[in-house]
N, C-alpha and C positions, 0 to 999 in steps of 0.2 A: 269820951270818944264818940263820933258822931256814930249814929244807926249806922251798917255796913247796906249797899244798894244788893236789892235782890236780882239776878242775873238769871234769867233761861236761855242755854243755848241751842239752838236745834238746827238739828243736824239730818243730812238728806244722807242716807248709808248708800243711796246708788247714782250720784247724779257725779256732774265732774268728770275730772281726771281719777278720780280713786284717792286724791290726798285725805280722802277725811280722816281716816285711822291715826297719821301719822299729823294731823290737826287736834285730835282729839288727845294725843299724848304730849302735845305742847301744850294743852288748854293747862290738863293735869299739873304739869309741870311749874308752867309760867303765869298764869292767872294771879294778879292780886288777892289773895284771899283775906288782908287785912282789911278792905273794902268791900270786897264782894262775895257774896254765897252767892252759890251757883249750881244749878242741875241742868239735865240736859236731858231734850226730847227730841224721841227719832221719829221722823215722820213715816210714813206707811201705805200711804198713798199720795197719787195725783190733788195739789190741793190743800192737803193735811199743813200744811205749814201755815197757810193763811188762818187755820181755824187756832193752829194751837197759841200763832203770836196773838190774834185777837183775844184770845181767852185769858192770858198773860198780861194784857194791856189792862182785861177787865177785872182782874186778881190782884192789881197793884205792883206786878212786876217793874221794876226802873229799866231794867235795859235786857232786850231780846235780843242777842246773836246770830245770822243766818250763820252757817258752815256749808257752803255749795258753792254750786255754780249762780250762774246768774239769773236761771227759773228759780233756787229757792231764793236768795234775795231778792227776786219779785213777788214770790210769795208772800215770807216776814212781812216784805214793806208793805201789801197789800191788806194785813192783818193790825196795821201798827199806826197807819197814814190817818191824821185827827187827833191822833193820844199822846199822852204824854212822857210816853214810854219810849224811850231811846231806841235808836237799831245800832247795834254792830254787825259789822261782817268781815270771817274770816273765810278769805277765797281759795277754792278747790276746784274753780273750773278751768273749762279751757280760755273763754274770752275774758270774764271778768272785766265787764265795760264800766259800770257804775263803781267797784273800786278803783280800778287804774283812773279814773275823771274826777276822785277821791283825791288821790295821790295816798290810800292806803294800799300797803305791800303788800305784792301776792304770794306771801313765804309766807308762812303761817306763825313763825316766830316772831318775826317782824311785826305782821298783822295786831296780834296779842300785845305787844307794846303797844299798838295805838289805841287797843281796848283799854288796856290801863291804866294810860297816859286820860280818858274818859273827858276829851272834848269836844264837846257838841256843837255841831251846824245842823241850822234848819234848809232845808232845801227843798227845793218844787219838786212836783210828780205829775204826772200827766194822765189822763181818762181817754183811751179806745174806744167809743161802742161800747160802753159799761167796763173795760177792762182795765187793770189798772197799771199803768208805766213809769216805771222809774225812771228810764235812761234814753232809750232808741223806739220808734215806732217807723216800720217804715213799709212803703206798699209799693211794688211792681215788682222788679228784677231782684230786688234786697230779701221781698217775702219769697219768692223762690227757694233763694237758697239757703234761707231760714228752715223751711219748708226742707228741700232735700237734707241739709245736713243733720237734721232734728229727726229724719227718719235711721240715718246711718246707726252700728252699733257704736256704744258712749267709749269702746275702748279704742274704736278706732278714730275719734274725734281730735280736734288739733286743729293748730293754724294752716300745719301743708295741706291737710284734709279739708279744708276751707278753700283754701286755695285754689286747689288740684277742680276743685266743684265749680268754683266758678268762672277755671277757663273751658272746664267741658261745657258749660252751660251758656254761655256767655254769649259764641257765635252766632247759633240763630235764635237767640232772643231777640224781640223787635220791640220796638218801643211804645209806648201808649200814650193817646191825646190824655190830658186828664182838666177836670175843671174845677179849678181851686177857688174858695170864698174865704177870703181871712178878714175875721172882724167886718163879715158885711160887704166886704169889695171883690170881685171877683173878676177872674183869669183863667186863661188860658190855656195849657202847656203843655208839649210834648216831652216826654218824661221816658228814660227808663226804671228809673224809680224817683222816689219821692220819699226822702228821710224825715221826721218829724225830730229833733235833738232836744231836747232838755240835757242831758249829757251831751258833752262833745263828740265820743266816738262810737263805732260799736263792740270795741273791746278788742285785742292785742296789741293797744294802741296805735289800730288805726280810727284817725280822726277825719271824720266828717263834717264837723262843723267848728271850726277852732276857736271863733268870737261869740261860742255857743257858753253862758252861764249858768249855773244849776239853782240857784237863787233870785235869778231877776225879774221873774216874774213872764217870760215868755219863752218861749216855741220858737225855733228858730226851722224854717222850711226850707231842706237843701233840695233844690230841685237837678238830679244831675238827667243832662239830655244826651240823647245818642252820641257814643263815642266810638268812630272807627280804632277797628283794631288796631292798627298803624299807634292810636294816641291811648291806647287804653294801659301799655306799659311807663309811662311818662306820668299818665293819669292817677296809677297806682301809686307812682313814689311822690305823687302831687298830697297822695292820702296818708301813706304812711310817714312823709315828714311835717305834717302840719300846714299845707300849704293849697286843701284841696281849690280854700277861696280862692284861688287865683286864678283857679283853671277857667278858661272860656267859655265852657261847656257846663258849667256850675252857678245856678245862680241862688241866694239867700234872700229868703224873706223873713219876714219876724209878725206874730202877733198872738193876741193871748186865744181864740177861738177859730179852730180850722175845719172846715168841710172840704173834703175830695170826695169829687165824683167821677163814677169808670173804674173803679177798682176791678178789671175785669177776671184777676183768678180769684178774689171774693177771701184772699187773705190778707193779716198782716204781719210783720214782723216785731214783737212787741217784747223786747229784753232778748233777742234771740230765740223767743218761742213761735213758731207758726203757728197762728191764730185765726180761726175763720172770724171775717164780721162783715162780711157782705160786700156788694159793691159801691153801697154810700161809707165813706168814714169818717166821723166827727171826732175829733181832737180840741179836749180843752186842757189849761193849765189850773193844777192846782197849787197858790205858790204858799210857799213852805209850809209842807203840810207835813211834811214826816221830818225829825227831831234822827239824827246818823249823827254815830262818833267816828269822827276821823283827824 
C-alpha cells in the first residue's frame, strides 16, 4: 500500500458564518483516513494561517486545508503559492468566491468528498502591491464595501447584509476618472469600480466576470461605469445571472500586468478583505502557481 498523504487542516475558530465546529465534526467523521493522516491547526491570529501553511509546505506536508471563509483561504493559499503542497478548502464563510468559481460545495459534507475524491488543478493567483489574491481584487465603489462590510460584527454578516450596504452606500457614491496601463498601453476611464478577476465572481455567485478563467494565464479588467439608479436593478440581475458582459455600462479587458492610477480611498478589495495599498495599484498574474483540490 502506497505511503498515506499527510494532511493539515487549519482552521480560523472565529472567521465565517460559525460553520466551523460543525466542519470540524464532518472532517472527524468523513475524512479518508486510509490515505490520509491528518491534524489540525487553529490559527490565533491576524495572518497565522499564512505562516502555519508555509511551514507545512516546508515540513513536507502534501495537502493543507483552509476551513473559513475566504480571508483564511487567502491566507493557506498565500502560505502555499510556489510549492508543492496541495490546497484544499472546506467553506464556512459567508461569500466563498474562490470555492463557488471551484464548483467545490459549500456544505461541508459535500466539500470533504472533493477532499477525497483528491484532484488537483493548478490555477493562477494574482499580486496587489506585495499582497497576495487568489480570486477578486478590486478598487473604488467594490473597496468600499469591502471596507464597510469587513468592519460590521461577523454574526451579523450575510448576502442581505451585503446587500442592504450597498444600496445605502451606493447613491452618493460618485465615480472616479481612473488611468489604466495594461501590459504597457494605457487608458483612460471613468469607473465606479474597477474589478481585477482571476475568479469570475466575488462570491454568492455573483459573477463579474463570466469569460473570466482561473488558469489562463490572465486578469481579466471589468471596468463597470456609472450606472443610474433607474438601471442599477436590471444591472444587478445582469450580475447575478451571469450576464454582467453584456451590460453597456461594463466594459472587459484582459492582460497579464495591470497599473491603476487614482485610487483615490487608497484601498483595495483583495478576496473580500479591505486592504490599504495606496493610490498607485499594480496587479500582476501569477499563472499557476498554487496546486487546489477540487
Amino acid at each position: 500500500m502506497a505511503d498515506k498523504e499527510k494532511v493539515l487542516v487549519i482552521i480560523n475558530p472565529v472567521s465565517g458564518t460559525g460553520k466551523q465546529k460543525s466542519a470540524l465534526k464532518a472532517i472527524d467523521k468523513q475524512i479518508d483516513r486510509i490515505n490520509f493522516d491528518y491534524e489540525i491547526a487553529e490559527t490565533q491570529y491576524a495572518h497565522h494561517a499564512t505562516e502555519i501553511a508555509r511551514q507545512a509546505a516546508a515540513d513536507g506536508y502534501d495537502i493543507v486545508v483552509a476551513v473559513g471563509g475566504d480571508g483564511t483561504v487567502n491566507e493557506v493559499a498565500s502560505g502555499l503559492v510556489g510549492t508543492q503542497t496541495k490546497m484544499g478548502i472546506i467553506p464556512c464563510g459567508s461569500g466563498n468566491g474562490l470555492a463557488r468559481c471551484l464548483k467545490i460545495p459549500v456544505t461541508p459534507a459535500k466539500a470533504i468528498k472533493v477532499l477525497n475524491d483528491n484532484k488537483m488543478k493548478r490555477i493562477d493567483t494574482m499580486e496587489v502591491n506585495g499582497h497576495f489574491c487568489t480570486s477578486i481584487a478590486g478598487i473604488g465603489f467594490d473597496a468600499l464595501i469591502a471596507k464597510e462590510f469587513q468592519e460590521k460584527p461577523k454574526n451579523t454578516r450575510g448576502f442581505h447584509s451585503y446587500l442592504q450596504l450597498i444600496a445605502a452606500k451606493y447613491p452618493k457614491y460618485k465615480p472616479n476618472q481612473y488611468k489604466l496601463e495594461i501590459d504597457g498601453i494605457s487608458s483612460v476611464h471613468k469607473a465606479m469600480f474597477i474589478c481585477l478577476a482571476n475568479a469570475n465572481q466575488f462570491g454568492y455567485n455573483a459573477i463579474v466576470s463570466p469569460d473570466s478563467r482561473i488558469d489562463d494565464g490572465l486578469i481579466d479588467i471589468c471596468i463597470v461605469k456609472n450606472i443610474p439608479l433607474l438601471s442599477a436593478t436590471p444591472t444587478a440581475l445582469l450580475l447575478m445571472t451571469n450576464n454582467l458582459n453584456h451590460s453597456p455600462r461594463v466594459k472587459i479587458l484582459r492582460g497579464k500586468n495591470v497599473k491603476i492610477c487614482n485610487n483615490t480611498n487608497g484601498y483595495a478589495n483583495i478576496d473580500g478583505e479591505a486592504i490599504e495599498v495606496g493610490k498607485t495599484v499594480e496587479i500582476s498574474i501569477l499563472h499557476k502557481s498554487l496546486m487546489v483540490i477540487c
